[in-house]
DRENLUM-79250 format. One line per 8 residues: number of its first residue (from 1); for each residue x, y, z of C-alpha. Coordinates in steps of 0.05 Angstrom, whole numbers. Example, Ala and Ser with C-alpha at 12.3 -4.5 7.8 and 13.67 -1.06 7.14 Angstrom:
# residues 2
1> 246 -90 156; 273 -21 143 .
***
This chain:
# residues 815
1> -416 692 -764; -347 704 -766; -341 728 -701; -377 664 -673; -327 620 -706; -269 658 -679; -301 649 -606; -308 573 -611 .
9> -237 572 -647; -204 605 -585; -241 565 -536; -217 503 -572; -151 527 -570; -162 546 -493; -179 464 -476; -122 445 -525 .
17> -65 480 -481; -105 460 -411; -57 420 -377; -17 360 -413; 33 335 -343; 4 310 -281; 38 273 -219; -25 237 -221 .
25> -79 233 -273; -160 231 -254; -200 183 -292; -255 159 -243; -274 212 -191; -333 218 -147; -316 211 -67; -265 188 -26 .
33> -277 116 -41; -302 117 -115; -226 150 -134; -187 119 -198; -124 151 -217; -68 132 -268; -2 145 -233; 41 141 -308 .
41> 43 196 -357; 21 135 -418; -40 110 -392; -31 44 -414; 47 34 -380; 11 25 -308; -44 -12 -265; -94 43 -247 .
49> -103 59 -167; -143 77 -122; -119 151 -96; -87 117 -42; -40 75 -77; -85 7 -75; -92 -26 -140; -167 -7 -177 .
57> -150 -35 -238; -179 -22 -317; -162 -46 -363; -177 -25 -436; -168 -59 -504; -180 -54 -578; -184 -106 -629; -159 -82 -703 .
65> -170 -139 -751; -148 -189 -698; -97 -157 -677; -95 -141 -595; -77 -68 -574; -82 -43 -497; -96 32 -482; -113 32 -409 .
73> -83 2 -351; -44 -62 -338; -59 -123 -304; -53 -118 -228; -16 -169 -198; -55 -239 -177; -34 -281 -113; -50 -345 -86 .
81> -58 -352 -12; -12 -397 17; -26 -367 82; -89 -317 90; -81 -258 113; -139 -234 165; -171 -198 108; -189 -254 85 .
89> -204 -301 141; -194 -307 213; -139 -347 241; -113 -370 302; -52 -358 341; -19 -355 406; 8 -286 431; 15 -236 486 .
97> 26 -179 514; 77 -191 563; 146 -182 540; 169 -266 525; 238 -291 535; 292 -269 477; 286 -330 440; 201 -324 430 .
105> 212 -322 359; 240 -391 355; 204 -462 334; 227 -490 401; 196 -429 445; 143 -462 488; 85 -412 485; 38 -456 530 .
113> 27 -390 582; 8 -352 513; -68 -338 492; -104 -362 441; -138 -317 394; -160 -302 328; -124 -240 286; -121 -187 259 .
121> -108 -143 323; -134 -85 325; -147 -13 356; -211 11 351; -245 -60 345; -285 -75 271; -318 -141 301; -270 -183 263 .
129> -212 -212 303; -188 -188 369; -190 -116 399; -117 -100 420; -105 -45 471; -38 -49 503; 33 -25 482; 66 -79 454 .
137> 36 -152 407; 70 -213 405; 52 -264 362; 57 -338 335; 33 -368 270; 36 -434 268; 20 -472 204; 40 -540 167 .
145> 71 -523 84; 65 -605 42; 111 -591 -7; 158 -516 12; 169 -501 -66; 155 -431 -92; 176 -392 -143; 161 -327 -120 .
153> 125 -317 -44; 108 -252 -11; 105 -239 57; 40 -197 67; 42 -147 125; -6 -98 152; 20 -66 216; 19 8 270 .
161> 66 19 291; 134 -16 281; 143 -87 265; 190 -146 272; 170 -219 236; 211 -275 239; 205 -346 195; 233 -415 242 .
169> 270 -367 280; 300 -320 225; 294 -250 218; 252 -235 149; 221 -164 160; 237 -105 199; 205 -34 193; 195 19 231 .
177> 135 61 222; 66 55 200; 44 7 145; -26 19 134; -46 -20 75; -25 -87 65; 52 -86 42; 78 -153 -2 .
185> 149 -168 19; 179 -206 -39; 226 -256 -7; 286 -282 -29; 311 -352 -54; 355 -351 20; 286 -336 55; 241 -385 19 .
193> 290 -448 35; 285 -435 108; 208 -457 101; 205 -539 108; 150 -594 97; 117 -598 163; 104 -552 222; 133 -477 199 .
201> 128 -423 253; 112 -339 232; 125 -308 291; 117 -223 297; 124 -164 343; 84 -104 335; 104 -43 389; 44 17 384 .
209> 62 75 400; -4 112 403; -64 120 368; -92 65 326; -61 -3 326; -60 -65 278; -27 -137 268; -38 -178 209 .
217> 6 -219 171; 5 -277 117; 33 -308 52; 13 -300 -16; 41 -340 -81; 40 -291 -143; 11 -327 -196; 38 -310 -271 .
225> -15 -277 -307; -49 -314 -368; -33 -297 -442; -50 -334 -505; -29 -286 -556; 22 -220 -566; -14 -163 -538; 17 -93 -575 .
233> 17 -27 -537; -23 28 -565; 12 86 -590; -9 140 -534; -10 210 -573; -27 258 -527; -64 268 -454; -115 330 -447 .
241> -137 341 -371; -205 393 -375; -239 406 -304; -284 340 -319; -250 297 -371; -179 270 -379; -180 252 -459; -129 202 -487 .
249> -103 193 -561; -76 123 -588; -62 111 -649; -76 33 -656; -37 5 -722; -88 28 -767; -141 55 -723; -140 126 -673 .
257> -172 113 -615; -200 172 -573; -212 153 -493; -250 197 -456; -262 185 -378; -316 232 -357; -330 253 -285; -391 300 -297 .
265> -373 340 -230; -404 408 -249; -399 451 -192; -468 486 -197; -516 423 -210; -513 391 -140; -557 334 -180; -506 314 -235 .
273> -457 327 -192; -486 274 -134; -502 225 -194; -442 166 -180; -433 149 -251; -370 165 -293; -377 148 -371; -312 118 -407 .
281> -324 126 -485; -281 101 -533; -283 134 -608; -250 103 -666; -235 122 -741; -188 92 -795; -124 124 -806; -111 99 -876 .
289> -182 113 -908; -185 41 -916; -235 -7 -879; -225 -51 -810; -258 -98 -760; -251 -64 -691; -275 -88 -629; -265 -52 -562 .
297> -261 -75 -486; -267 -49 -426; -259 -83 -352; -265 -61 -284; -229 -100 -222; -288 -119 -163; -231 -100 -123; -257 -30 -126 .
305> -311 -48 -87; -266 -83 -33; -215 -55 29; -171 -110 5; -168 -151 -54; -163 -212 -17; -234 -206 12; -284 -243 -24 .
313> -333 -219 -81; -400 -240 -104; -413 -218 -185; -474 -223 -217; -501 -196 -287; -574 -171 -306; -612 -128 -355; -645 -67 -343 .
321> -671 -4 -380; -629 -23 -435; -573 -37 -406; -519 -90 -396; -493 -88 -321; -446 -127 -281; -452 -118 -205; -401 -125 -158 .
329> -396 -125 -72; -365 -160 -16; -400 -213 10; -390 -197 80; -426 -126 61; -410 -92 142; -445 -20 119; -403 37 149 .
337> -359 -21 176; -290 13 173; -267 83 190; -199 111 177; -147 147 127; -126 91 85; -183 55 86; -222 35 18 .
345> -305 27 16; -315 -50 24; -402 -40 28; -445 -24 -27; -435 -45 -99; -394 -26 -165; -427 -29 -230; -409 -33 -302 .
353> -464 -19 -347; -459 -18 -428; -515 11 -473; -520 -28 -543; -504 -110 -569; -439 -125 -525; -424 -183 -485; -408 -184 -416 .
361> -363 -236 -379; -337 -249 -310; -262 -273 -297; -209 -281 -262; -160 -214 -265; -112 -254 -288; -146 -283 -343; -190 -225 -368 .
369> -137 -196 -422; -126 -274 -454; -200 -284 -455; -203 -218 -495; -156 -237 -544; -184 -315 -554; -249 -284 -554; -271 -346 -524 .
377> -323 -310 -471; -391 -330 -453; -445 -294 -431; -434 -271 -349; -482 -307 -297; -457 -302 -223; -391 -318 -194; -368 -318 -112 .
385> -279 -302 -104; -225 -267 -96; -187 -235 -155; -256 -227 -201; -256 -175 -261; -324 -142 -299; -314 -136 -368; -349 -117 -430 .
393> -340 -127 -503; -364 -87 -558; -366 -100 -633; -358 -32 -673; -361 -72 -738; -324 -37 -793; -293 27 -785; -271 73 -842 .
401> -255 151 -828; -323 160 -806; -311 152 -727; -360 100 -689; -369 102 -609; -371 60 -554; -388 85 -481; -383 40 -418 .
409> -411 70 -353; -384 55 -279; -416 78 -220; -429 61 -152; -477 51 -100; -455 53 -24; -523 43 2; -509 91 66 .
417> -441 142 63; -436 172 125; -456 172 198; -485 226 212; -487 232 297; -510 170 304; -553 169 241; -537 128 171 .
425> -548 182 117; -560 154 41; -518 190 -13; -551 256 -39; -572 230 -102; -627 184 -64; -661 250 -38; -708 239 -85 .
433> -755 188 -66; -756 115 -100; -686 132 -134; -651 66 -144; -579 56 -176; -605 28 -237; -652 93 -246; -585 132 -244 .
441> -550 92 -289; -613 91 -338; -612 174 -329; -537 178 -339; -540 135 -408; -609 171 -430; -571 241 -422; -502 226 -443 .
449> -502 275 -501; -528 323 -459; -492 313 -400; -413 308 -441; -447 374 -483; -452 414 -413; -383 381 -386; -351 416 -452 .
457> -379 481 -450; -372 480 -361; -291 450 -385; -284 517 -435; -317 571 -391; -280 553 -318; -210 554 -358; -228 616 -394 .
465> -242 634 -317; -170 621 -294; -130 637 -347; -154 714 -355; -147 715 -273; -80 685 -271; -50 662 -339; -41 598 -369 .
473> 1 564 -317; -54 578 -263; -97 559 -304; -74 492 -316; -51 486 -244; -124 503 -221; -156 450 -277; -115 394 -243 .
481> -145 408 -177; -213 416 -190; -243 341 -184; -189 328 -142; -221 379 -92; -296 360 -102; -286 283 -108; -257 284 -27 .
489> -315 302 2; -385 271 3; -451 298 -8; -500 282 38; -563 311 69; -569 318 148; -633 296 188; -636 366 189 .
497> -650 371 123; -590 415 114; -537 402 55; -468 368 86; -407 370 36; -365 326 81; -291 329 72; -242 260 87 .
505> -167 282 103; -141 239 51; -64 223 80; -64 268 135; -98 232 192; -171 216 160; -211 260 194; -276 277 164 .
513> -307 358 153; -241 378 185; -243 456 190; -180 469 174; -181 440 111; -244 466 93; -222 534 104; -164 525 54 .
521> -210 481 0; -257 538 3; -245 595 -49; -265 539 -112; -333 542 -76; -342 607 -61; -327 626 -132; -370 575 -161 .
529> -427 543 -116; -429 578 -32; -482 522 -20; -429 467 -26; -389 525 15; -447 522 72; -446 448 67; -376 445 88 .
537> -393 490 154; -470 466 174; -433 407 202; -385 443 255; -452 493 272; -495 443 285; -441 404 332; -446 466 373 .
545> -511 486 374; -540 418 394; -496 423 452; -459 362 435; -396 404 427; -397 459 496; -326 480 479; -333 565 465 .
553> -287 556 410; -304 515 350; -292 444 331; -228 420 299; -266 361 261; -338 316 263; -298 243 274; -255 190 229 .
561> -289 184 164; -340 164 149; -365 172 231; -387 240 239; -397 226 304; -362 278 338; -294 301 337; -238 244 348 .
569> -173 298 330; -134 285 399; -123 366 403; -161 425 396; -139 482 350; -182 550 384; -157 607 349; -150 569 281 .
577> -212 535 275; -259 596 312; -228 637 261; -231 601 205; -309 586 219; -320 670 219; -281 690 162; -318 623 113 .
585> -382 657 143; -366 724 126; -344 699 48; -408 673 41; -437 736 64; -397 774 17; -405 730 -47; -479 721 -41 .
593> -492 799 -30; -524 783 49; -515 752 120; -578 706 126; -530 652 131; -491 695 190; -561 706 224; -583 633 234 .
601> -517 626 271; -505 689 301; -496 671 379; -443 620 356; -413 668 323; -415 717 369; -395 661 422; -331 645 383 .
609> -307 729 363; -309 733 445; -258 675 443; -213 710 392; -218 772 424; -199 743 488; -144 694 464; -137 706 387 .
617> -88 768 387; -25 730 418; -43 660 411; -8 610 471; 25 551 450; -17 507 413; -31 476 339; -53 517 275 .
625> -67 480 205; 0 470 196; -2 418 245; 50 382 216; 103 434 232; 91 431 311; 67 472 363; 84 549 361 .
633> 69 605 422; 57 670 397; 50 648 327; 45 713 276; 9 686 226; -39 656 274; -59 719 297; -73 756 235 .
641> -131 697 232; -151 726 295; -156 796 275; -183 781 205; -238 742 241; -263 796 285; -265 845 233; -309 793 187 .
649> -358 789 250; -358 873 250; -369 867 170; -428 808 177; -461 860 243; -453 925 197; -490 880 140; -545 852 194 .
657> -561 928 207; -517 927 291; -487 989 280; -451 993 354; -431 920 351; -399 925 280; -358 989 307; -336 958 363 .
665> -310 898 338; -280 936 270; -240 986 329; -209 924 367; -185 893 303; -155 951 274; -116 973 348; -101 896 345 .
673> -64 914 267; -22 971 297; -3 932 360; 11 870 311; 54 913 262; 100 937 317; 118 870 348; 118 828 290 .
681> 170 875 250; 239 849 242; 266 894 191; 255 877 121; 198 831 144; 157 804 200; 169 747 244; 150 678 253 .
689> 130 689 312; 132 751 365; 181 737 407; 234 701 354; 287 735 322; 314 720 252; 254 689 229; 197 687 178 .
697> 139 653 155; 85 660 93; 25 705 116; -30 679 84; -81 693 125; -67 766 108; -101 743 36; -182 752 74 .
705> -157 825 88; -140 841 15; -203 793 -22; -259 812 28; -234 889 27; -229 892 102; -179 951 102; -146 929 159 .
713> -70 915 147; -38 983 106; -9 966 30; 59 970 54; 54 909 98; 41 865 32; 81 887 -5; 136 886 47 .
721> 134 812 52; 117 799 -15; 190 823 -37; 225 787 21; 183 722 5; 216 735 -63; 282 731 -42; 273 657 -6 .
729> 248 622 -58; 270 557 -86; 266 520 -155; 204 482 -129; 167 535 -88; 167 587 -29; 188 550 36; 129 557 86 .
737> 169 593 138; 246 594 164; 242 521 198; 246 479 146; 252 475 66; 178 442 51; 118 486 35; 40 473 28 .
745> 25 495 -49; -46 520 -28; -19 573 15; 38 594 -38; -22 605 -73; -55 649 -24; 3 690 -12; 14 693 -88 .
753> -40 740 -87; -27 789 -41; 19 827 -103; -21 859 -158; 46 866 -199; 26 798 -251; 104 786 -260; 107 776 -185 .
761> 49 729 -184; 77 689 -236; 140 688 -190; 109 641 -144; 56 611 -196; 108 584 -236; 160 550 -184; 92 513 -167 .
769> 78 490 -244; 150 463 -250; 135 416 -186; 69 386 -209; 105 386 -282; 161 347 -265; 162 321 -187; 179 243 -187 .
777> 118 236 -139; 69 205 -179; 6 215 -133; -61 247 -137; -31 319 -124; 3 326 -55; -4 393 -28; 67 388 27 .
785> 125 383 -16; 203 403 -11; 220 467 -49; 289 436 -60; 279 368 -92; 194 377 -116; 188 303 -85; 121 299 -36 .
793> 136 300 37; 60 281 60; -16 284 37; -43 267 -30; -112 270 -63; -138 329 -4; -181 374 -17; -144 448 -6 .
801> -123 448 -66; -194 482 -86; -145 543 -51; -113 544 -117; -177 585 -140; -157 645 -87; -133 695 -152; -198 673 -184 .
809> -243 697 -122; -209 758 -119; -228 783 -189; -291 761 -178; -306 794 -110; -256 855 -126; -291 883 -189 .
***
């Protein structure tokens, strides 16, 4: 007995020190659209967001013998149009795309030789407004203001690539660059006085530089929010982040109040896992031994089930199975509609469903909070807007020190998630025949003891995992990116029949099942589940193989999420992505003991190890993963994904019983290490690239040699680089190479592992806690970041940072 209680005392104490500081914290996290994150390290000092930034507000509230606390969230901003903004309806203007005289921007311009047409512009056309192809977009607004008094107006602006906007002739915005969400330009006293009763002109330029292209613009009143009574703040106590819960404390005047957001992502039940419900319970229990009315709330903005807030909503209530649900989608409901990287699901619906006697309403956003703390609410019915907030009320009654509970469910239904080559595939969970939504959220309330049971034990045993592989600052490193990893990709089954864990390039270009960022996302699913591994490849294999992609070197991506269409990435990447594909094929092979997986794809496999061979050893000039960095010739690390390729393919032959093939292979890749060792050696390290001088770069590709036990590069070679890599390191990280001061995190990890001295590993483990401890980058992890000042340079909420669990896969493969 004793020894039992000792095991569930250090596992306790293993969850109590999982890790307490986050840029960003997950709350709500299934996919790339169904994504809620709290960007403040008091979850109650901030509006919740979607992972890219756009407001998906809770809000939470408890009630303490009358008196108002809030725990969760704040309200979002509300806005009244004063001019709409294409998101929310057409309009017309004139424009062109001719460049106008220099004074086209003023109220006496005549812009009779203009067109008419309806915005927003845009490039690729979504069947709403006008399709806009050329180089430069000039536009004019005109519309009539009665009475030109506002308190505080907004410009709204959406707009790729640069943009100029001008009100009666006066410059009021200029930016250069990309906005890709809707921006609100507060404007000043100066600016609002140039508007006048009568005719007003808006007048913009929009020059595209490439790629996608967009012009929208409008005007928006904010609208002070609502509040009857003094709401207090609840005391936040503490923040616990396990690999499926983020648990808050709050001590509420005389009540504690526990909030638990649960994301039951366990890694090796593809069911639960699929299931697109989260559970938010609240616990409470008297501090003072004494007695109290409590009453706790919980709302959800429709907005989450939007692209914009300003497109309209239809919310309607119902009973079912037990259950109070609210039900929330866009009226216009285009399925699979919009494509892109900061883009938000606008199809399907959002529900919030409450087990037990609570009362539902529908409000305003603005006025959900006030109607709280009146508690002048009436039962919900249906309502059509903009603006409109789910909420739920519950009555715990009296609470003493015996603690009472309260769980609120949200989920979502997309009705279709991706397109699959011209095919609309339904979400996993509906594999099963008849499965509905509501039979989900019935399931998910029926097993909640047993489901937040199983996320407990799953939370203990994965950071008992890391922390004997790596210590306690991996370990807490490796917690924060677990649903971070799994909720940017979606699970899907092809017409195939095969399983598709489809990644989105969150911030990098939105690209979805892009190979080179499931290649550095893969060592969490090795280690834990190689189907969702397979699901991340079966994709890219089937793109060749039905001879839709005839290239004899593999795909760089399947399309723009959520079009898997084919690949859309304007460049190929050979040697990267051909490797990449062999040496995830080969992992599989080696985790799961056999290459049946290899087999069914073996003259794809063998079509792309010819290509390496061929082109792999000294790569030309083109792009690797680190895309972002430019083009490179002769690119060292580059080619030690060539070489470690090949010798996979000799590993998976030796393992499918092709003796000859397997030598021959294993005999170029290991002339290919000597020849690589000579030219890449520049003294106390190896080069960038072959032919530079005084330059370095991280090898991480090296890491395949050392975890799959290839015996290809000699011990010296790590360790070599490993002690000049820990020479250039700064507060904040291990630069990626000589260019430049920013690094990618997943690939510090990587190359964290090629020492097996643990001080050295914590040498680069613990630059890396620092920066997601204290960076002032307050986003869903971003995996590029400066060494020098920990702030993000790029990407946010990707996937790679399942790389993190590299040191994990090589104790378990390396025994």
């Amino acid at each position: 007995m004793r020894i039992l209680i000792t095991t569930f005392f250090v596992l306790g104490m293993l969850i109590v020190n999982a890790q307490q500081k986050a840029p960003s914290y997950p709350l709500i996290t299934h996919d790339p659209y169904f994504s809620i994150w709290s960007g403040t390290d008091n979850l109650n000092a901030s509006t919740t967001k979607h992972w890219t930034g756009e407001d998906h507000s809770l809000l939470g509230m408890v009630s303490v013998d009358g008196q108002v606390y809030r725990i969760i969230g704040k309200e979002d901003r509300k806005y009244r149009s004063v001019l709409a903004t294409g998101e929310e309806q057409s309009y017309a203007v004139r424009y062109t795309t001719l460049k106008p005289g220099p004074d086209w921007f003023h109220n006496s311009y005549d812009d009779k030789d203009w067109i008419s047409g309806n915005a927003p512009f845009v490039k690729p056309y979504h069947n709403n407004g006008t399709n806009w192809d050329t180089r430069d977009l000039w536009i004019r607004r005109e519309f009539e203001i009665k009475t030109p008094d506002f308190s505080n107006l907004s410009l709204v602006v959406k707009h790729d690539d640069g943009a100029e906007v001008f009100l009666n002739g006066k410059e009021i915005y200029h930016f250069e660059g990309v906005i890709s969400r809707y921006k609100y330009v507060e404007l000043t006293e100066t600016i609002r006085a140039n508007l006048k009763e009568g005719k007003n002109i808006l007048a913009m330029h929009v020059e595209n530089t490439g790629g996608d292209a967009f012009l929208d613009l409008g005007l928006l009143e904010e609208i002070p929010p609502v509040t009857e009574a003094v709401i207090t703040e609840g005391e936040q106590r503490s923040v616990m982040i396990n690999a499926t819960q983020t648990i808050y404390e709050f001590r509420c005047g005389a009540v504690d109040v526990e909030v638990t957001f649960t994301s039951p992502l366990i890694i090796g039940d593809l069911r639960l896992l699929a299931r697109p419900v989260s559970y938010i319970t609240y616990s409470a229990k008297a501090n003072d031994k004494k007695i109290h009315d409590v009453d706790v709330f919980f709302g959800a903005s429709g907005a989450i089930a939007t692209n914009s807030a300003r497109q309209e909503l239809t919310v309607t209530s119902y009973k079912k199975n037990g259950l109070n649900i609210l039900k929330a989608g866009t009226t216009e409901q285009e399925v699979l509609g919009k494509k892109g990287d900061n883009v938000r699901i606008d199809w399907g619906y959002m529900y919030l469903a409450t087990p037990g006697s609570v009362v539902q309403y529908i409000s305003g956003k603005d006025s959900a909070v006030s109607t709280f703390q009146t508690g002048r609410w009436s039962a919900a019915g249906e309502r059509k807007g903009t603006d409109l907030f789910l909420n739920a009320v519950a009555r715990l009654g009296k609470v003493g020190p015996t603690e009472k509970e309260q769980v609120f469910m949200l989920g979502y239904d997309d009705l279709y998630s991706i397109r699959y080559f011209g095919k609309d595939l339904q979400p996993w969970w509906k594999s099963v025949e008849g499965s509905t939504i509501d039979m989900e959220l019935a399931s998910a309330n029926k097993d909640y003891r047993l489901v937040t049971d199983q996320c407990k034990k799953f939370n203990q045993q994965i950071y008992a995992d890391l922390e004997k592989a790596g210590g306690k600052n991996y370990a807490d490193l490796c917690i924060l990116a677990y649903r971070q990893s799994i909720s940017a990709h979606k699970l899907v089954r092809s017409p195939q029949g095969e399983i598709l864990f489809l990644s989105k390039e969150n911030f990098s270009n939105g690209s979805i099942n892009t190979v080179d960022v499931t290649y550095p996302s893969a060592p969490l699913y090795l280690t834990y589940n190689p189907e969702l591994m397979k699901g991340m490849l079966n994709g890219i294999f089937y793109y060749s193989e039905s001879g839709k992609w005839p290239k004899p070197f593999a795909a760089h991506d399947l399309g723009t999420y959520p079009v898997a269409n084919g690949q859309t990435y304007g460049e190929d990447m050979p040697v990267e992505e051909s490797g990449n594909m062999i040496i995830l094929t080969a992992a599989i092979a080696k985790v799961e003991g056999n290459a049946s997986y290899a087999k069914k794809h073996w003259s794809t496999l063998t079509r792309w190890v010819e290509f390496l061979v061929s082109d792999g050893f000294d790569p030309a000039n083109q792009l690797c993963t680190d895309d972002f960095a430019g083009h490179l010739a002769r690119n060292t690390n580059l080619s030690i994904k060539a070489i470690v390729g090949i010798k996979c393919y000799s590993e998976l032959a030796e393992m499918l019983g092709e003796k000859s093939v397997a030598t021959r292979y294993s005999d170029t890749a290991n002339n290919m290490v000597k020849r690589w060792i000579q030219m890449a050696r520049e003294g106390d390290h190896y080069a960038l690239t072959f032919d530079r001088n005084n330059t370095w770069s991280q090898k991480y590709n090296m890491v395949w040699d050392k975890v799959l036990q290839l015996d290809l590069f000699p011990k010296e070679v790590y360790q070599t680089e490993v002690g000049f890599y820990l020479g250039k390191q700064n507060i904040f990280g291990l630069p990626l190479d000589s260019r430049r001061t920013y690094t990618k995190s997943d690939w510090i990890m990587w190359t964290a592992v090629l020492t097996d001295d643990k001080k050295e590993f914590e040498s680069f483990i613990n630059p890396l806690y620092k920066y997601v401890t204290e960076t002032n980058s307050r986003v869903p992890l971003s995996d590029w970041h400066e060494t020098i000042s920990g702030e993000q340079v790029g990407f946010q909420a990707r996937s790679v940072v399942g790389g993190y669990y590299m040191k994990l896969l090589e104790k378990r493969l390396i025994k």
